[in-house]
Every structure is written in structure tokens, then in C-alpha cells.
C-alpha positions in Angstrom: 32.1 24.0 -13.4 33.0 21.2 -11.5 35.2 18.8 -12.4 33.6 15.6 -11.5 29.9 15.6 -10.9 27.9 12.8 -9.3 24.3 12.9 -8.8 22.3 10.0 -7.3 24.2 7.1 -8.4 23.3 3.7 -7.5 25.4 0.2 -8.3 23.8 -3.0 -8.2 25.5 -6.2 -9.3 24.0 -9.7 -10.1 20.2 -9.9 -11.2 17.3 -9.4 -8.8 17.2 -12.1 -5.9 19.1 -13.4 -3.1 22.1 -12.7 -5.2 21.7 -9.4 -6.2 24.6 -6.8 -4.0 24.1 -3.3 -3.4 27.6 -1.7 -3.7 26.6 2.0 -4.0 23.6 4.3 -3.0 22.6 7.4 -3.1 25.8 8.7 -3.9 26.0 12.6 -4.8 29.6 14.7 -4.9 31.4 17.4 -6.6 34.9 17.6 -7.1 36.4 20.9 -8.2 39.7 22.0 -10.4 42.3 21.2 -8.6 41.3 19.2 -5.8 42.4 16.5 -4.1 40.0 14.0 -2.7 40.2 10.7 -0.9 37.6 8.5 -0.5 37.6 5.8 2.7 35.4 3.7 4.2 35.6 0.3 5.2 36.4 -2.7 3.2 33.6 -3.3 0.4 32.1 -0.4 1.3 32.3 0.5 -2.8 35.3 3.0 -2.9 36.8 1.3 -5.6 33.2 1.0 -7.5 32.9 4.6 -7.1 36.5 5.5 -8.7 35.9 2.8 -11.6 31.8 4.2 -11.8 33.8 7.8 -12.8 36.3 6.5 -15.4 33.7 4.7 -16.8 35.6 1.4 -16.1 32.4 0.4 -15.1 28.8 1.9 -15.3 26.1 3.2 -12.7 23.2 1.4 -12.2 21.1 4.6 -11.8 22.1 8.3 -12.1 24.6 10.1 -13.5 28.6 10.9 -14.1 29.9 14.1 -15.6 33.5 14.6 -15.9 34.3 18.2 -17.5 31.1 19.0 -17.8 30.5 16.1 -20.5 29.2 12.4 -19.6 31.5 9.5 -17.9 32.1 8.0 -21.6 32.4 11.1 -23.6 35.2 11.5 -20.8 36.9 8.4 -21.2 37.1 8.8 -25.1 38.5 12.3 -24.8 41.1 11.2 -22.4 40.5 13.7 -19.5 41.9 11.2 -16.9 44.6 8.8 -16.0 44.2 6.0 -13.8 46.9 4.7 -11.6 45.8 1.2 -9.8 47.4 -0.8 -6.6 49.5 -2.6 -8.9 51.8 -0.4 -11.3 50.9 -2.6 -14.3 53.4 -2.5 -16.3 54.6 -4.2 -19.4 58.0 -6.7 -18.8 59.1 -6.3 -21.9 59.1 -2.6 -22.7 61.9 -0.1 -20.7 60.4 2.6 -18.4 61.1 5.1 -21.2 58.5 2.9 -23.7 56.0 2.2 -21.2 55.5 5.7 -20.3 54.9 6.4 -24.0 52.5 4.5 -24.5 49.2 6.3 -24.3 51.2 8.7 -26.4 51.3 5.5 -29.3 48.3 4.8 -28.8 47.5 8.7 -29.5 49.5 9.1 -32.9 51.6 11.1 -31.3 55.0 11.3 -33.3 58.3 9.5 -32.1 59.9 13.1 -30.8 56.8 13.7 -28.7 56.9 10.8 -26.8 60.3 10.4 -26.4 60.2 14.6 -25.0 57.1 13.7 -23.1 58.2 10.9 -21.2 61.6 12.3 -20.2 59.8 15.4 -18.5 57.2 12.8 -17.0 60.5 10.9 -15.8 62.2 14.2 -14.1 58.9 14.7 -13.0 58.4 11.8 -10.3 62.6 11.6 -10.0 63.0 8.9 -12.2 65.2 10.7 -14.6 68.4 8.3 -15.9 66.2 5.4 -15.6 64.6 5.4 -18.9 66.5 2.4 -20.5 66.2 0.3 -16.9 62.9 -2.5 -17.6 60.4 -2.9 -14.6 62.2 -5.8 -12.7 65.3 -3.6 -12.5 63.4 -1.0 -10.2 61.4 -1.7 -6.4 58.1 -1.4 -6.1 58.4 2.1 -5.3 59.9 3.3 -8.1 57.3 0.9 -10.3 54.1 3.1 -9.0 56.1 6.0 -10.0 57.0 4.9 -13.5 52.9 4.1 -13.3 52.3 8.0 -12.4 54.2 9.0 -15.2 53.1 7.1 -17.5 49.2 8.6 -16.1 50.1 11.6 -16.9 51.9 11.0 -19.9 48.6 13.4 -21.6 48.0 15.5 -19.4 45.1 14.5 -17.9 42.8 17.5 -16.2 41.2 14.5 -14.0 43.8 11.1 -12.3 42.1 8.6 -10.3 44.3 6.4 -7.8 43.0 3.0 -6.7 45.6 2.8 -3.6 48.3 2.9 -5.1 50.7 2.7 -2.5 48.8 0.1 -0.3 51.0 -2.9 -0.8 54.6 -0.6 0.1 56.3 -0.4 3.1 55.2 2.7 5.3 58.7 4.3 4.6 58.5 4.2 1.2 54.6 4.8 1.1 55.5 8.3 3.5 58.0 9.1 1.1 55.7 8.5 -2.0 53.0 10.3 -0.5 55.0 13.7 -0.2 56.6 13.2 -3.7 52.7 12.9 -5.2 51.7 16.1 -3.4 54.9 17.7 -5.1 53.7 16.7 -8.5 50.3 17.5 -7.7 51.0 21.1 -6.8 53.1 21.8 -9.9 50.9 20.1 -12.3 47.5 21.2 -10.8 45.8 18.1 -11.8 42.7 17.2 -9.8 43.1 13.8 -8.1 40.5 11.6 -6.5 42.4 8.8 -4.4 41.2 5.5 -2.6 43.5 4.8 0.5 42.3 2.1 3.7 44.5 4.9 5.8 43.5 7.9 7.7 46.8 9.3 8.6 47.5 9.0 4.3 43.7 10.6 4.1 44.3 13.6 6.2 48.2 14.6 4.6 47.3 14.0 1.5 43.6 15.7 0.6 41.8 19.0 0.7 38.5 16.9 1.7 38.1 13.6 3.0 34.7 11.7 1.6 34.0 9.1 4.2 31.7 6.3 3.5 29.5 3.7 5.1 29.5 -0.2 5.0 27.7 -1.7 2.1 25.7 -0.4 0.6 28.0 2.2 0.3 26.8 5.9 1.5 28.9 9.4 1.9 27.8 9.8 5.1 30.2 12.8 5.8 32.6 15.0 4.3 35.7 16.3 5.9 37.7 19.5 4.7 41.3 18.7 5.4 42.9 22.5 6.7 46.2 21.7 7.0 48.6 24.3 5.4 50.4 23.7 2.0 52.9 22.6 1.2 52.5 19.8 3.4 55.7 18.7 4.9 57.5 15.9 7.3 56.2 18.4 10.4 53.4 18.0 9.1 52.7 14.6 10.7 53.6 16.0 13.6 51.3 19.0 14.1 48.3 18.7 16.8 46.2 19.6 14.3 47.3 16.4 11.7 46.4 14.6 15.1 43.0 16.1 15.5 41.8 15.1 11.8 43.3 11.9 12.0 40.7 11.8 15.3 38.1 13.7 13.6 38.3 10.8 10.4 38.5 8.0 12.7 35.2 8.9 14.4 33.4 9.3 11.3 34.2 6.2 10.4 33.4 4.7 13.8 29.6 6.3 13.2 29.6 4.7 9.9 27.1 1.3 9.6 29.8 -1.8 10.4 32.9 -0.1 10.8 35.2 -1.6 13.4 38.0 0.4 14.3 
């Protein structure tokens, strides 16, 4: 059973008439345990739409969202998913320990719990020591991954990224992006990520879902063959190269894309 399952989903927003947009269209895909997935397209092309249409942020117009074989809703009430968006959004006043804990509060889940929880969360994305330090003490780095933590606070089968390393520097955004394939391999959580970039695309996915200008289509899916674990040669390889090229062109074919 697949994970996520999408079948024919449109998104319309505004009411009939010269206002109305067509975000999404036609939009089928299956995601399976364990996956990584990163949707990319050009800007307002409906990426973020689609990640918010399968946490049930926001609904479809037409068709349907399963997550864990059960519907978008049931999905979101059962929490099989964490989201982590472009901004770590997190609370000023609470340390990193306490904002980590805090689906776990909102849970029931007993004082011990969340305090053991969010300590093996912290050694988790190397963060461990930092559990009494508040949000301004840390860069942004270190924010996002104090955001990861806390999104897997649960342990979520499903967590969707809304680029969450788009506003760091490409250092640090290299260094995060090796660091979430290391928790994603040891946790085997199945991640669907939004990224603008196509070298960030290709070292990070197993397939790379490449969509048209609005209204947003999957006009082609590219399996990502690199070997695992994916490393700093990695970037080097000719074959990181070709799929880099092989992305680019897709998206080059897609309706409005300027590369």
C-alpha cells in the first residue's frame, strides 16, 4: 500500500470568473514507504498547494488524497505526518528542549516522555547540549533543525518539507541536506520535499516529480539512481551531473519555464 496516494486532484481558488486560478490539475502520484520525493517546478506552478493538498492544510477541489491507506483528514487527525515549513516556526519564549515537546503536550503524553523524546530527537539532528538554549541563541541552521525535531517528535510514517532550507546559505543548506538524508536513512520516514533547486533535487530524492507552469501538471517523473549513502563525492560524480541535466531539461519542456 502506498503511502501517499493521489488520484485526479484538481485546485481552484476564487469563485468562477475572471478571478478564478487554476493551481493544480490532473494531478495523480504514489509515494511509497520509505521514499523520498521532491517536487519542482517553476514558481506558482502549485508545489506548495500540492504538499498542503496532502496534509490536509488545505483541500482539493476535485479528487482524492489517501495517506496510509485512510483519507487526507482521517490522516491529519491520526497524526501520520509532520510538516516542517521555510520558516522553522518556532516559539520565542519556550527553549529548544519545550518546543520540541510540544506535539508531545498537545498528545497527553507524560512529562518523562517528552522530556526522553526530545532529547533523542535533539542527538538526532546534532543538537544535543542545546536543550536549555531559546531560538534566538541558535542560526538559522540550527533553527530548521530544532524544526525537524520537533516534526518528528511522534514519529510520523509520512514528513512534508515546504523548502526548508531555501532562505540558508548554500554552505549551510549542503551541510543540512546530508545531515537530513542521515536522519532519513536511520529513521525510514517517507519524506515528500519542495525545493526551487535541481542540484538539492537530484542528492536528495529517489524520484524527482517535475511539474508545469500553472496550472500545475506532473509532466514527468525522474528516478534519482545515485547510490546510497549519498556523500560530498557525490556532487561530484558524472552521473550527479547528468540528472542535474536530465532535471533541467524537463523543466525547460515544461509550459513557461525559463531556465
Amino acid at each position: 500500500m502506498a503511502v501517499v496516494s493521489i488520484s485526479r486532484v484538481n485546485k481552484i481558488f476564487g469563485k468562477p470568473g475572471a478571478n478564478q486560478t487554476i493551481a493544480l490539475q490532473d494531478i495523480d502520484l504514489e509515494i511509497e514507504q520509505g521514499e523520498f520525493i521532491s517536487l519542482i517546478g517553476p514558481s506558482g506552478c502549485g508545489k506548495s498547494t500540492l504538499l498542503r493538498i496532502i496534509g490536509d492544510l488545505i483541500s482539493p477541489t476535485n479528487g482524492t488524497v489517501q495517506v496510509n491507506g485512510k483519507p487526507a483528514p482521517q490522516a491529519r487527525v491520526d497524526r501520520d505526518y509532520g510538516i516542517v515549513f521555510q520558516a522553522p516556526v518556532l516559539f520565542d519564549w519556550r527553549t529548544v528542549e519545550r518546543n520540541v515537546q510540544l506535539p508531545l503536550e498537545i498528545m497527553g503524553k507524560s512529562a518523562e516522555e517528552r522530556t526522553r523524546r526530545a532529547n533523542q530527537m535533539l542527538e538526532l539532528v546534532e543538537l544535543n547540549g542545546f536543550q536549555k538554549h531559546y531560538p534566538y541563541q541558535l542560526s538559522g541552521g540550527m533553527q530548521q533543525r530544532v524544526s525537524i525535531a520537533r516534526a518528528l517528535s511522534f514519529h510520523p510514517q509520512l514528513l512534508l518539507m515546504d523548502e526548508p532550507f531555501g532562505a540558508l546559505d548554500e554552505i549551510t543548506r549542503e551541510r543540512l541536506n546530508a545531515e537530513l538524508l542521515d536522519i532519513w536513512s536511520r529513521t525510514k520516514t517517507t519524506i515528500v520535499f519542495v525545493t526551487h533547486s535541481i542540484p538539492e533535487a537530484v542528492f536528495l530524492s529517489t524520484r524527482v516529480v517535475v511539474m508545469s507552469a500553472r496550472p500545475g501538471r506532473i509532466t514527468e517523473i525522474i528516478p534519482i539512481d545515485l547510490p546510497q549513502p549519498r556523500v560530498f563525492e557525490t556532487r561530484e560524480s558524472p552521473r550527479y551531473y547528468e540528472l542535474i541535466t536530465q532535471v533541467r531539461e524537463a523543466l525547460r519542456g515544461s509550459e513557461g519555464m525559463k531556465v
